[in-house]
PDB file of N, CA, C, O and CB in Angstrom:
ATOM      1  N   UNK A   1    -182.469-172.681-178.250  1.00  0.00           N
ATOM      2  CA  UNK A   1    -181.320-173.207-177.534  1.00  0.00           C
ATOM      3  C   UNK A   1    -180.124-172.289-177.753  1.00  0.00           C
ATOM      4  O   UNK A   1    -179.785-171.968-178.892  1.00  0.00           O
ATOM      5  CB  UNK A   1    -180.999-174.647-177.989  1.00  0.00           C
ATOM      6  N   UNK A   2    -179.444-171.840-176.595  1.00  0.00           N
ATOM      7  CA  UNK A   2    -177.707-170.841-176.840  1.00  0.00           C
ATOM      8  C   UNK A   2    -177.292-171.414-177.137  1.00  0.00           C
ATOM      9  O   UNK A   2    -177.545-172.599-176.920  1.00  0.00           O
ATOM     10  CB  UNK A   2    -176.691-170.205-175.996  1.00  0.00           C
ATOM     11  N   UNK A   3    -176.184-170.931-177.978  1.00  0.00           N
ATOM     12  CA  UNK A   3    -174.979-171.620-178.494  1.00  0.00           C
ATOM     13  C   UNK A   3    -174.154-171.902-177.359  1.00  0.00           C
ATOM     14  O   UNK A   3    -174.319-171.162-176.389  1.00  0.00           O
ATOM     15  CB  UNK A   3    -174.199-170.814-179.534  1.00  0.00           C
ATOM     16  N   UNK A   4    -173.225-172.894-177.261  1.00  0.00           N
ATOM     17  CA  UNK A   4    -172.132-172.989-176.166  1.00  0.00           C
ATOM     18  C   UNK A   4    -171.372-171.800-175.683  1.00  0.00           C
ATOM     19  O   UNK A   4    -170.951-171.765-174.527  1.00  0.00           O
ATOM     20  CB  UNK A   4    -171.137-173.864-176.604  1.00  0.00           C
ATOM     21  N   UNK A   5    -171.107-170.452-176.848  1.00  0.00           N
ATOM     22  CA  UNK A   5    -170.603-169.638-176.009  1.00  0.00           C
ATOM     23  C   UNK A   5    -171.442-169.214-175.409  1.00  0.00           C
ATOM     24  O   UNK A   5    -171.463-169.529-174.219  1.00  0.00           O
ATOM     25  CB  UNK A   5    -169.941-168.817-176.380  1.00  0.00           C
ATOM     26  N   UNK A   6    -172.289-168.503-175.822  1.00  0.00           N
ATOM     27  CA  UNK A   6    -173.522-167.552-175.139  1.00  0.00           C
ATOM     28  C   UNK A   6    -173.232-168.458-173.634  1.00  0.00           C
ATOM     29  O   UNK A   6    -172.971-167.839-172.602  1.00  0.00           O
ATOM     30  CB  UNK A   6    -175.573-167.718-176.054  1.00  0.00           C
ATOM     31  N   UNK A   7    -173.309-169.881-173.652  1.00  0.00           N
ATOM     32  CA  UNK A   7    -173.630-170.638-172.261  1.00  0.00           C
ATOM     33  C   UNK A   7    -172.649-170.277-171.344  1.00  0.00           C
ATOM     34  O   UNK A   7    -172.927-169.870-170.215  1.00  0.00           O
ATOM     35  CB  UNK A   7    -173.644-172.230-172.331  1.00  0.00           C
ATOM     36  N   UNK A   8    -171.175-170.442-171.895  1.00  0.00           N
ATOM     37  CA  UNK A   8    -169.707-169.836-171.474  1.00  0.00           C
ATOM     38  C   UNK A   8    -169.791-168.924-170.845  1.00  0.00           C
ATOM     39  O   UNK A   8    -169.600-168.831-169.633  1.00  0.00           O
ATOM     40  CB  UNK A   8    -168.826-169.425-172.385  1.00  0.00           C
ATOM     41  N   UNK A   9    -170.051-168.230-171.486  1.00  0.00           N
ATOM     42  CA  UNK A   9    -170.312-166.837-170.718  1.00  0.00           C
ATOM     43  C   UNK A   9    -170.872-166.403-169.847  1.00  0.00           C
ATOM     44  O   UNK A   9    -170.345-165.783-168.923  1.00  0.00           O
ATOM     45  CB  UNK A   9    -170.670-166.163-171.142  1.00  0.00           C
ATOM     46  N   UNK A  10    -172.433-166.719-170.009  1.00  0.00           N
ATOM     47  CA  UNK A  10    -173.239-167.006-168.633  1.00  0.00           C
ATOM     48  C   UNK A  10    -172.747-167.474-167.627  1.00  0.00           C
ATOM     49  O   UNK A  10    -172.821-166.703-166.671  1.00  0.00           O
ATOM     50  CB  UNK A  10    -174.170-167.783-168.697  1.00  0.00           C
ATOM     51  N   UNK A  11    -172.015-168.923-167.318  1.00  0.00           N
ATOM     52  CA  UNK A  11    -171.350-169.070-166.410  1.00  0.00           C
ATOM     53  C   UNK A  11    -170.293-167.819-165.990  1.00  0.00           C
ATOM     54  O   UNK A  11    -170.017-167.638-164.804  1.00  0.00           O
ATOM     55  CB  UNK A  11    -170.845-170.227-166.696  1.00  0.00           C
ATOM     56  N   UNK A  12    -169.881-167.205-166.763  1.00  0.00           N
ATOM     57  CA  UNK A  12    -168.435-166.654-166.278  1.00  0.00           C
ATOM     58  C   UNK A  12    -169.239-165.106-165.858  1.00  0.00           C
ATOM     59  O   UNK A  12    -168.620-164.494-164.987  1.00  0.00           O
ATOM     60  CB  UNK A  12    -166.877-166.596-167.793  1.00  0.00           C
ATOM     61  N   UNK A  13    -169.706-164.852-166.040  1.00  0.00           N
ATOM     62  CA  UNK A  13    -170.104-163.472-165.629  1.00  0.00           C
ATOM     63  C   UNK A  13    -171.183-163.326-164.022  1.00  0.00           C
ATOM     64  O   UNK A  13    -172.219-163.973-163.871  1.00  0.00           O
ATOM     65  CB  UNK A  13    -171.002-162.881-167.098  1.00  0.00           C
ATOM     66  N   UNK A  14    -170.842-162.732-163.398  1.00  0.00           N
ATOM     67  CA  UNK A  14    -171.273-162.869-161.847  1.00  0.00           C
ATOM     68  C   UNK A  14    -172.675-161.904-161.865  1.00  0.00           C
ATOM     69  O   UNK A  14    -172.798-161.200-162.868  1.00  0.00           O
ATOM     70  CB  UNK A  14    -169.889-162.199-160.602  1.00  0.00           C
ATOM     71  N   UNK A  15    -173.333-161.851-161.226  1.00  0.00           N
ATOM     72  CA  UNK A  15    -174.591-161.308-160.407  1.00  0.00           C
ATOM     73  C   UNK A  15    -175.158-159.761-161.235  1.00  0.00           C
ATOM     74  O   UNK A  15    -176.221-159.407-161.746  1.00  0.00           O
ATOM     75  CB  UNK A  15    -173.998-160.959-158.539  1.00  0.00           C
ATOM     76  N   UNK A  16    -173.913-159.179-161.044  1.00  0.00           N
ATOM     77  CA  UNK A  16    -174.195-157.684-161.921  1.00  0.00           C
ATOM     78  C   UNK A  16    -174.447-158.057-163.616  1.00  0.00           C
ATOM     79  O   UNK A  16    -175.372-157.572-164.266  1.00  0.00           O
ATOM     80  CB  UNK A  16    -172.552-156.484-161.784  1.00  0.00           C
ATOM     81  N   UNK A  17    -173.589-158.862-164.080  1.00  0.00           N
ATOM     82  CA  UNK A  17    -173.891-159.309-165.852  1.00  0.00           C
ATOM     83  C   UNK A  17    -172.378-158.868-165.787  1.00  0.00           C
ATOM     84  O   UNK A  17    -172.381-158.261-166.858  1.00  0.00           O
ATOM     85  CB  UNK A  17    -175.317-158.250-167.210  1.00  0.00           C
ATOM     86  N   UNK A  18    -170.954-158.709-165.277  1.00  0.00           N
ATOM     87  CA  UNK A  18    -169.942-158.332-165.648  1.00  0.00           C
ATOM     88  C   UNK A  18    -169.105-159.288-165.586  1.00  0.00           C
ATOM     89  O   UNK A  18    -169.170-159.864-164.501  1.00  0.00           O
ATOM     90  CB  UNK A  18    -169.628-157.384-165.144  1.00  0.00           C
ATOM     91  N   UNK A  19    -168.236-159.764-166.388  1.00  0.00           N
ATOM     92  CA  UNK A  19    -167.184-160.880-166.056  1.00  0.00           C
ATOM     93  C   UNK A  19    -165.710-160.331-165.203  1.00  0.00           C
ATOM     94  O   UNK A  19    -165.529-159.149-164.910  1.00  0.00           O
ATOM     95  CB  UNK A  19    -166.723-161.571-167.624  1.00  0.00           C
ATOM     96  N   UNK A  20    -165.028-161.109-164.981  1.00  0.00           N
ATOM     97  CA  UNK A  20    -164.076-160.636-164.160  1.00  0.00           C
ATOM     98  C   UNK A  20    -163.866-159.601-162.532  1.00  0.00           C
ATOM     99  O   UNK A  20    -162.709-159.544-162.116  1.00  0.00           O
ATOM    100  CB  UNK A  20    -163.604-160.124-165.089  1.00  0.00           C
ATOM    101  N   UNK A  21    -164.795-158.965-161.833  1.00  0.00           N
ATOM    102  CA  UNK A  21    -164.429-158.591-161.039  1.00  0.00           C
ATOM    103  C   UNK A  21    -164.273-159.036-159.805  1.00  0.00           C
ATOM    104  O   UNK A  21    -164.121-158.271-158.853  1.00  0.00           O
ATOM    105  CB  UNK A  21    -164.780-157.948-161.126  1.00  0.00           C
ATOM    106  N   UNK A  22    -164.300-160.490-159.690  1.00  0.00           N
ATOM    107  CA  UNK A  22    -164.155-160.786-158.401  1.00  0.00           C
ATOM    108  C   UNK A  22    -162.901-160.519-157.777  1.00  0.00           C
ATOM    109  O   UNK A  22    -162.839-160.936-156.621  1.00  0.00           O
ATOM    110  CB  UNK A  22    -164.443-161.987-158.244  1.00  0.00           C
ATOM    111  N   UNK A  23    -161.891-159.946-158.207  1.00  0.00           N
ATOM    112  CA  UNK A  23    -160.345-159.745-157.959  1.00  0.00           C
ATOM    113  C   UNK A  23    -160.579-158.599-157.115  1.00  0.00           C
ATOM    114  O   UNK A  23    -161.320-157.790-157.673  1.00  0.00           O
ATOM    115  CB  UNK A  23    -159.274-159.456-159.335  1.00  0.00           C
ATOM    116  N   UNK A  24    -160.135-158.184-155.755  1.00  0.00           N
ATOM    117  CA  UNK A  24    -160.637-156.653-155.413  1.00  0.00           C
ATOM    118  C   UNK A  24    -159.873-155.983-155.841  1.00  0.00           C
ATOM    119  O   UNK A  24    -160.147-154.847-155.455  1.00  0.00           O
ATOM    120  CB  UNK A  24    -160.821-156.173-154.110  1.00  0.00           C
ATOM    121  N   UNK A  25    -158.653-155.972-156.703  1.00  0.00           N
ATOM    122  CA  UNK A  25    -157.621-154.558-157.078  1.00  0.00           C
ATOM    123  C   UNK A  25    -158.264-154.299-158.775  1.00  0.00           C
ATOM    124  O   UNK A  25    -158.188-153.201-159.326  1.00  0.00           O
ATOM    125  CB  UNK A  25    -155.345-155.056-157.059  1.00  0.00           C
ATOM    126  N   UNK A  26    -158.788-155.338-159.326  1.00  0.00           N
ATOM    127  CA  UNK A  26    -159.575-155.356-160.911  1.00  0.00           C
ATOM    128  C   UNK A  26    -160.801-154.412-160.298  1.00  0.00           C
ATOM    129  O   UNK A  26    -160.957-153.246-160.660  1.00  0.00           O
ATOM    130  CB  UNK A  26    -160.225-157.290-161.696  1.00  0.00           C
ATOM    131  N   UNK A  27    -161.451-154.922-159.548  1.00  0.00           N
ATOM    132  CA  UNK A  27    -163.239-153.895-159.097  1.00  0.00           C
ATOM    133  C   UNK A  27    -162.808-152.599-158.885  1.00  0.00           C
ATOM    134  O   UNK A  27    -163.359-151.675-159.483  1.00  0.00           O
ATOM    135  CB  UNK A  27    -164.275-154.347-157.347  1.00  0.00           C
ATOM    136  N   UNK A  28    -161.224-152.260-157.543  1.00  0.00           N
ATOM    137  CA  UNK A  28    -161.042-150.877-157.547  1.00  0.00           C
ATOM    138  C   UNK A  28    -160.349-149.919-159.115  1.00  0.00           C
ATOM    139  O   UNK A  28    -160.262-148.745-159.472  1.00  0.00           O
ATOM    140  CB  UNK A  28    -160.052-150.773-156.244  1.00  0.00           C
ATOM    141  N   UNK A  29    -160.049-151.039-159.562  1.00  0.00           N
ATOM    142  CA  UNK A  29    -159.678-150.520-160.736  1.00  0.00           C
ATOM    143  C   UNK A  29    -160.302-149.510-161.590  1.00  0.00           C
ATOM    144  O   UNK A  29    -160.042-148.339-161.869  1.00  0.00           O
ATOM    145  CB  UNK A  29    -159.563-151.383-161.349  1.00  0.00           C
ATOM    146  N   UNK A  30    -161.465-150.583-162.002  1.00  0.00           N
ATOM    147  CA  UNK A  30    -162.811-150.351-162.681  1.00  0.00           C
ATOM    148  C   UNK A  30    -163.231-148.778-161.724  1.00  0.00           C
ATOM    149  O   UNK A  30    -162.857-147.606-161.765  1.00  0.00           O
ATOM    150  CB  UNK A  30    -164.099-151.986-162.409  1.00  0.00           C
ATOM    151  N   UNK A  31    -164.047-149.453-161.042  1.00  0.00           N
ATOM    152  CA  UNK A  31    -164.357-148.000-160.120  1.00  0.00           C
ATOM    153  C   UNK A  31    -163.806-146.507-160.470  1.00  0.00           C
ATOM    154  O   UNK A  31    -164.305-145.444-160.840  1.00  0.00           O
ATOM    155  CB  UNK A  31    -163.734-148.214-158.671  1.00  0.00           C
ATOM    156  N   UNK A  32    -162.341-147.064-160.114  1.00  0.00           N
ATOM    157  CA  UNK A  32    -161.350-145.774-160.588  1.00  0.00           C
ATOM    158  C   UNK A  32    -161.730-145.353-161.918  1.00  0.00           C
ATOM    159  O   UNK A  32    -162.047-144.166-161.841  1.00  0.00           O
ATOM    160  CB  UNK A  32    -159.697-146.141-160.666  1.00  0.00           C
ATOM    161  N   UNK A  33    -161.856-145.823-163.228  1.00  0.00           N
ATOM    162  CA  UNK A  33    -161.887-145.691-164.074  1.00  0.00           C
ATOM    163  C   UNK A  33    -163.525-145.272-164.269  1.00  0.00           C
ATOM    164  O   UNK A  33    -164.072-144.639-165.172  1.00  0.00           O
ATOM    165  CB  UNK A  33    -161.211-146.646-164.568  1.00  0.00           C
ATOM    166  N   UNK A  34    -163.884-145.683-163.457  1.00  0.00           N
ATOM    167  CA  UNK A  34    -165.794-145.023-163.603  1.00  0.00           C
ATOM    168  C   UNK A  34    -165.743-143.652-163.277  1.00  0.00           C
ATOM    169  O   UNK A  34    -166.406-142.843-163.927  1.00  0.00           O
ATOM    170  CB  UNK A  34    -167.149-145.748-162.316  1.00  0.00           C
ATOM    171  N   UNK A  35    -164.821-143.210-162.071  1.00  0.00           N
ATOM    172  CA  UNK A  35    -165.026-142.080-161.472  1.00  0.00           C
ATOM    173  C   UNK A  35    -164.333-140.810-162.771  1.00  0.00           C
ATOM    174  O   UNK A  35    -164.705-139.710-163.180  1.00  0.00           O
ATOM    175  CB  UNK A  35    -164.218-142.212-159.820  1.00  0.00           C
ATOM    176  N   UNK A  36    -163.121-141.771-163.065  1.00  0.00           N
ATOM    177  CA  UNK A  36    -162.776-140.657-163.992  1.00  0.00           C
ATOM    178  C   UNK A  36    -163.108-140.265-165.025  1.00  0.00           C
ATOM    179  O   UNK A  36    -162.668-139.304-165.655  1.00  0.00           O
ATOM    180  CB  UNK A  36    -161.942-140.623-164.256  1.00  0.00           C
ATOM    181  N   UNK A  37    -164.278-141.302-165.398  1.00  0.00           N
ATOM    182  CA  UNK A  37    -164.889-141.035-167.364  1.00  0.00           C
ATOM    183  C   UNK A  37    -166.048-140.012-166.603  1.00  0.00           C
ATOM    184  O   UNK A  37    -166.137-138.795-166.769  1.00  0.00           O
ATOM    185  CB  UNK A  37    -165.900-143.037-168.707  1.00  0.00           C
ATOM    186  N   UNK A  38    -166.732-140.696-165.900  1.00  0.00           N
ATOM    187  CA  UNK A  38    -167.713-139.366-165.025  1.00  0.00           C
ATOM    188  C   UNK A  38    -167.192-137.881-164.526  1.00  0.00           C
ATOM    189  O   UNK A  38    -168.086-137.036-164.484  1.00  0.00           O
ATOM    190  CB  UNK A  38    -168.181-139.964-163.546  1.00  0.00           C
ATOM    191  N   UNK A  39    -165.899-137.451-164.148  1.00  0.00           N
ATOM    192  CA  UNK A  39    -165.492-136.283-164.063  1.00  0.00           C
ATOM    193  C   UNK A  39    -164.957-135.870-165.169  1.00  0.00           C
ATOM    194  O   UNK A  39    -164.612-134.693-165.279  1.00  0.00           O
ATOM    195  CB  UNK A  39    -164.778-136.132-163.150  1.00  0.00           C
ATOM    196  N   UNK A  40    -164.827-136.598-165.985  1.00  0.00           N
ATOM    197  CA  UNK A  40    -164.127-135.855-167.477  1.00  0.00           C
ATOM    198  C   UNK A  40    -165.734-135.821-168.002  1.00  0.00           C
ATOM    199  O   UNK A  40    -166.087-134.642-168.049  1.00  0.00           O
ATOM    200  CB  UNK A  40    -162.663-137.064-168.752  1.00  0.00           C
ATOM    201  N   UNK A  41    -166.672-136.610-168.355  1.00  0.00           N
ATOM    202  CA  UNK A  41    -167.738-135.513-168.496  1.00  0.00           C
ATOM    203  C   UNK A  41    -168.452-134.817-167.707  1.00  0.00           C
ATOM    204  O   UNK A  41    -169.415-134.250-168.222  1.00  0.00           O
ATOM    205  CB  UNK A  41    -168.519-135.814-169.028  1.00  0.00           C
ATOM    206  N   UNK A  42    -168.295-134.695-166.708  1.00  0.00           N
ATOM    207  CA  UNK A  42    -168.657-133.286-166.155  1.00  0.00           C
ATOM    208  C   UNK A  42    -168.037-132.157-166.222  1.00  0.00           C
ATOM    209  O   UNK A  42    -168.561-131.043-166.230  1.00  0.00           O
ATOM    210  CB  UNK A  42    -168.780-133.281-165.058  1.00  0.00           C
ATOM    211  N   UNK A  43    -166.823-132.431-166.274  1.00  0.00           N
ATOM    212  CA  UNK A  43    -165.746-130.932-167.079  1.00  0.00           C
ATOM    213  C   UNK A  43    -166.199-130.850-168.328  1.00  0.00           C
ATOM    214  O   UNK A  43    -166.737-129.782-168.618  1.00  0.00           O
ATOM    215  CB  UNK A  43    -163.837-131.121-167.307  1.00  0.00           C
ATOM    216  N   UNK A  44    -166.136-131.682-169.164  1.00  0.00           N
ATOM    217  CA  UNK A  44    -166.838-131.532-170.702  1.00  0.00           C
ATOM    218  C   UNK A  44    -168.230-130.686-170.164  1.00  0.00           C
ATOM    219  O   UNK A  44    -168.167-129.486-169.898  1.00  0.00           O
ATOM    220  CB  UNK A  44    -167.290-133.372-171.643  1.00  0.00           C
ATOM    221  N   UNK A  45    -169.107-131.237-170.079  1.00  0.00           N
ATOM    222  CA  UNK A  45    -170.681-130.588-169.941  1.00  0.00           C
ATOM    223  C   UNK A  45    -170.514-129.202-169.383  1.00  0.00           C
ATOM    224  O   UNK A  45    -170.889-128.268-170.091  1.00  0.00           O
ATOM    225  CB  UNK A  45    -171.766-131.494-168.830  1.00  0.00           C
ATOM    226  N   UNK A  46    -169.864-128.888-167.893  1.00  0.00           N
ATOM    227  CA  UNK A  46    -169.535-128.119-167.680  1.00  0.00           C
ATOM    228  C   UNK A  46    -168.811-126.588-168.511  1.00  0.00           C
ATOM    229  O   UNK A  46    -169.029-125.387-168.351  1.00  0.00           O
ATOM    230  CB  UNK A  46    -169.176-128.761-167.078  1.00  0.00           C
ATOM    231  N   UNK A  47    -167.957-127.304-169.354  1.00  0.00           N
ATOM    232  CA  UNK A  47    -167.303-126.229-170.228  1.00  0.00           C
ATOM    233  C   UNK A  47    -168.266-125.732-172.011  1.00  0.00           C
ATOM    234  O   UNK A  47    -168.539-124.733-172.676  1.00  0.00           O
ATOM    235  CB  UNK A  47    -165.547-127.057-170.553  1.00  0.00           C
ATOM    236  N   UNK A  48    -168.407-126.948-172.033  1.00  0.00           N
ATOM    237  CA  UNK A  48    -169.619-126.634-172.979  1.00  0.00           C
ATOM    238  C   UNK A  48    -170.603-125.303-173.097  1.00  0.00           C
ATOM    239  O   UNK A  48    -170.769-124.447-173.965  1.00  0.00           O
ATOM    240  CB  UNK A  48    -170.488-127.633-172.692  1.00  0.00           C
ATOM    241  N   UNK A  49    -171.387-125.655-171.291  1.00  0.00           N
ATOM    242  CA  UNK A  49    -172.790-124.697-171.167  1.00  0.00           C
ATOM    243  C   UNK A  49    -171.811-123.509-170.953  1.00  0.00           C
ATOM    244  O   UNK A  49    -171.911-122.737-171.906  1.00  0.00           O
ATOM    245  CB  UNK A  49    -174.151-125.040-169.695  1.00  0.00           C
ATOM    246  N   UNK A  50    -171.040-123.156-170.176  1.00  0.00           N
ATOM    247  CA  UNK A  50    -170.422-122.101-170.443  1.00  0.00           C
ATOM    248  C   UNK A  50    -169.877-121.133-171.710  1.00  0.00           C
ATOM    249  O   UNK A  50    -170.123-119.943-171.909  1.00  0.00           O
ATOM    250  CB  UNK A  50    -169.737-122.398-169.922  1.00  0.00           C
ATOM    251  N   UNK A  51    -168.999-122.118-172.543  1.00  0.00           N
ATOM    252  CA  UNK A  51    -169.070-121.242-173.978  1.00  0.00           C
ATOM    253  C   UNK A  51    -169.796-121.251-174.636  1.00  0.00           C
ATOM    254  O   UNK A  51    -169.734-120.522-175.625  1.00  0.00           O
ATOM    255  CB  UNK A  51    -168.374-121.320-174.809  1.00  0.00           C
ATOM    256  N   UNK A  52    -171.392-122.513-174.301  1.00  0.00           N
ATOM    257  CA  UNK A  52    -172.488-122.286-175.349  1.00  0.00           C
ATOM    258  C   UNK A  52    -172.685-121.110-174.433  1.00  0.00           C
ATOM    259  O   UNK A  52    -172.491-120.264-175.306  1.00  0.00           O
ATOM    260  CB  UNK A  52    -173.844-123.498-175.715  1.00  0.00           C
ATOM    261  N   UNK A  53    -172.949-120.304-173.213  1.00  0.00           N
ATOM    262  CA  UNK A  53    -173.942-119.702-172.957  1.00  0.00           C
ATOM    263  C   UNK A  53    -173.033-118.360-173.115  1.00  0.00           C
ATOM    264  O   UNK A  53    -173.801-117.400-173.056  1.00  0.00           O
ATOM    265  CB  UNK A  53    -174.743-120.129-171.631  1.00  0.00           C
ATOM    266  N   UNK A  54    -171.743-117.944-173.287  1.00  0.00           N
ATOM    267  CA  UNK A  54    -170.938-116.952-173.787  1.00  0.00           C
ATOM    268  C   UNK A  54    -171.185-116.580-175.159  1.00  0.00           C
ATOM    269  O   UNK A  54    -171.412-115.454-175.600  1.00  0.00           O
ATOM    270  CB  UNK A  54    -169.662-117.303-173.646  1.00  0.00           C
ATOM    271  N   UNK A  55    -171.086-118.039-175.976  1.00  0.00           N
ATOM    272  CA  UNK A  55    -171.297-117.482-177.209  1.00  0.00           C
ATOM    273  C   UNK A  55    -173.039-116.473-177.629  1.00  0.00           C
ATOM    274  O   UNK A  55    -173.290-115.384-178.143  1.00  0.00           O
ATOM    275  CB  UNK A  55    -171.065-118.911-178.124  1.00  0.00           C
ATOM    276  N   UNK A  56    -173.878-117.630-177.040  1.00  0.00           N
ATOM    277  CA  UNK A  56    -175.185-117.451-177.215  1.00  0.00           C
ATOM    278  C   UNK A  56    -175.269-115.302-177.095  1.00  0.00           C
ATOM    279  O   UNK A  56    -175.815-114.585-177.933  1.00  0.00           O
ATOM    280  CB  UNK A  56    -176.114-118.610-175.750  1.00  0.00           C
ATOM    281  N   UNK A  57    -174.382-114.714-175.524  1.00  0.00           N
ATOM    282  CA  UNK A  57    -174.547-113.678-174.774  1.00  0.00           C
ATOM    283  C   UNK A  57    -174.091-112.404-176.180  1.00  0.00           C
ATOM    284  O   UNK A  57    -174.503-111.276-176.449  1.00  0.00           O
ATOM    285  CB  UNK A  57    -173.481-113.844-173.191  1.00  0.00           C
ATOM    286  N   UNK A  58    -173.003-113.372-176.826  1.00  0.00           N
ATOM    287  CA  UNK A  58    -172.214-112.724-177.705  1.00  0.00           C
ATOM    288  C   UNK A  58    -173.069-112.157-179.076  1.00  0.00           C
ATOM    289  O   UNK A  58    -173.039-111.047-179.606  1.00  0.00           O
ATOM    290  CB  UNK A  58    -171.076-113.730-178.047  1.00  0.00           C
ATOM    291  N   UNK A  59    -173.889-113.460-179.444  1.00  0.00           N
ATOM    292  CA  UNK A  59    -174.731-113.360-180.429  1.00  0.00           C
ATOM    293  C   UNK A  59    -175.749-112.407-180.162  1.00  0.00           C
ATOM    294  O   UNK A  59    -176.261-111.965-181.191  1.00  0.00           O
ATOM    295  CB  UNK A  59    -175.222-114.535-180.723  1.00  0.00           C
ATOM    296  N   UNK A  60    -176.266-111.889-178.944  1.00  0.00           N
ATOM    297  CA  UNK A  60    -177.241-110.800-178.737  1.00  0.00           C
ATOM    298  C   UNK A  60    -176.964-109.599-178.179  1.00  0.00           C
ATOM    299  O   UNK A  60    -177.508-108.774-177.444  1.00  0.00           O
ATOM    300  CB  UNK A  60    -178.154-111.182-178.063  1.00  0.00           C
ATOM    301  N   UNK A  61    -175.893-109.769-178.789  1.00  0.00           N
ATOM    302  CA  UNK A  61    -175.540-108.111-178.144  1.00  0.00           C
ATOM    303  C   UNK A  61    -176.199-107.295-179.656  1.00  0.00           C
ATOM    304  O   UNK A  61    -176.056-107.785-180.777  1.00  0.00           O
ATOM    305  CB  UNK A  61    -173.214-107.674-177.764  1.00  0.00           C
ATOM    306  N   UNK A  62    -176.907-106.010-179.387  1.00  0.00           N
ATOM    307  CA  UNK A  62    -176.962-104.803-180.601  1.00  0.00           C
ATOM    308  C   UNK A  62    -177.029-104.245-180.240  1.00  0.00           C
ATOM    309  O   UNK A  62    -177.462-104.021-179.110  1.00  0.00           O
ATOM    310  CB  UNK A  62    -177.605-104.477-181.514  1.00  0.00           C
ATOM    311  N   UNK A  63    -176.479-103.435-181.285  1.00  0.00           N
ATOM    312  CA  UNK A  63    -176.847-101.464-181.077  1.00  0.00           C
ATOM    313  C   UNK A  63    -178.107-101.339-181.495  1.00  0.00           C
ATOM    314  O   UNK A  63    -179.050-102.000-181.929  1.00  0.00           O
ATOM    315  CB  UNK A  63    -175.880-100.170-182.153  1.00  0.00           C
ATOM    316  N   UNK A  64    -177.669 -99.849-181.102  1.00  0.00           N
ATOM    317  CA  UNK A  64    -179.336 -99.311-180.969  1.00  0.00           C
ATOM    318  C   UNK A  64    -179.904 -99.418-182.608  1.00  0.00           C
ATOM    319  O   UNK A  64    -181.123 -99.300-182.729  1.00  0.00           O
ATOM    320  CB  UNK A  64    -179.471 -97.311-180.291  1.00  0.00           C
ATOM    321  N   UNK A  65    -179.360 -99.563-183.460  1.00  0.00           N
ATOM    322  CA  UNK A  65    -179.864-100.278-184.673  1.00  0.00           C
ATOM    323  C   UNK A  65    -180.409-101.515-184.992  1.00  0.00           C
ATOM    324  O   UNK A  65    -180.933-101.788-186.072  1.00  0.00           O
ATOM    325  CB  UNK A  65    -179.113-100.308-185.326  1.00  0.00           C
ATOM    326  N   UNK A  66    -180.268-102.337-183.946  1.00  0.00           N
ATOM    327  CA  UNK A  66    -180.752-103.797-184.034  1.00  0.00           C
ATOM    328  C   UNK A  66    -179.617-104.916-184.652  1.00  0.00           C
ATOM    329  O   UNK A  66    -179.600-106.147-184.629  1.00  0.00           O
ATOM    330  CB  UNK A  66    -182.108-103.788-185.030  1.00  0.00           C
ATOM    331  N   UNK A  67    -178.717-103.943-185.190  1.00  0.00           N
ATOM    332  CA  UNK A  67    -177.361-104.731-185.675  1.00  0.00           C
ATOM    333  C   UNK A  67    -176.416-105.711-184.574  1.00  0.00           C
ATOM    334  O   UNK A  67    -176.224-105.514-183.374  1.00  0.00           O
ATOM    335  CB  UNK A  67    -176.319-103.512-186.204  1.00  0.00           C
ATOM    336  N   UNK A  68    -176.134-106.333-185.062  1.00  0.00           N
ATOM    337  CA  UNK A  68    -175.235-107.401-183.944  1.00  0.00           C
ATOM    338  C   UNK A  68    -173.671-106.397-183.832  1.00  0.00           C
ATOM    339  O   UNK A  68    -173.011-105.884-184.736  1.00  0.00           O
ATOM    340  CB  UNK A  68    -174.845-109.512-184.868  1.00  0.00           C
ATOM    341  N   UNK A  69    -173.522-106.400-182.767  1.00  0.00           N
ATOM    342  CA  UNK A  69    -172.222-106.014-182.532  1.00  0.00           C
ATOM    343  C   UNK A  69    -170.862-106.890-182.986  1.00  0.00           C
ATOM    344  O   UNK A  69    -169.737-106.460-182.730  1.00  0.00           O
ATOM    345  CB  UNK A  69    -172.237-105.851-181.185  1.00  0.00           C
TER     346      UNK A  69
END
């Protein structure tokens, strides 16, 4: 058997499992805020493979000794 909140809650949360968005300026809100955690990691990921793959270029450079530059 749930406890009464667990039950609370169930009621209050709509179709997706999320409470609160039936408001449409709260949903565009949200949204907004989806789009921007998703483009801030894609600039993250983005900048990452780049200086991992600079550094990586950096680490294999040698002379004709086999020494790292």
């Amino acid at each position: 058997m749930a406890p009464e909140w667990m039950k609370a809650m169930e009621a209050v949360r709509g179709p997706r499992g999320r409470a609160g968005l039936a408001d449409p300026l709260e949903a565009a809100e949200w949204n907004g805020l989806q789009w921007i955690a998703g483009f801030l990691a894609r600039l993250t990921r983005i900048h990452l493979t780049r200086s991992d793959a600079a550094q990586t270029a950096q680490t294999c450079l040698v002379d004709r000794r086999g020494l790292p530059i």
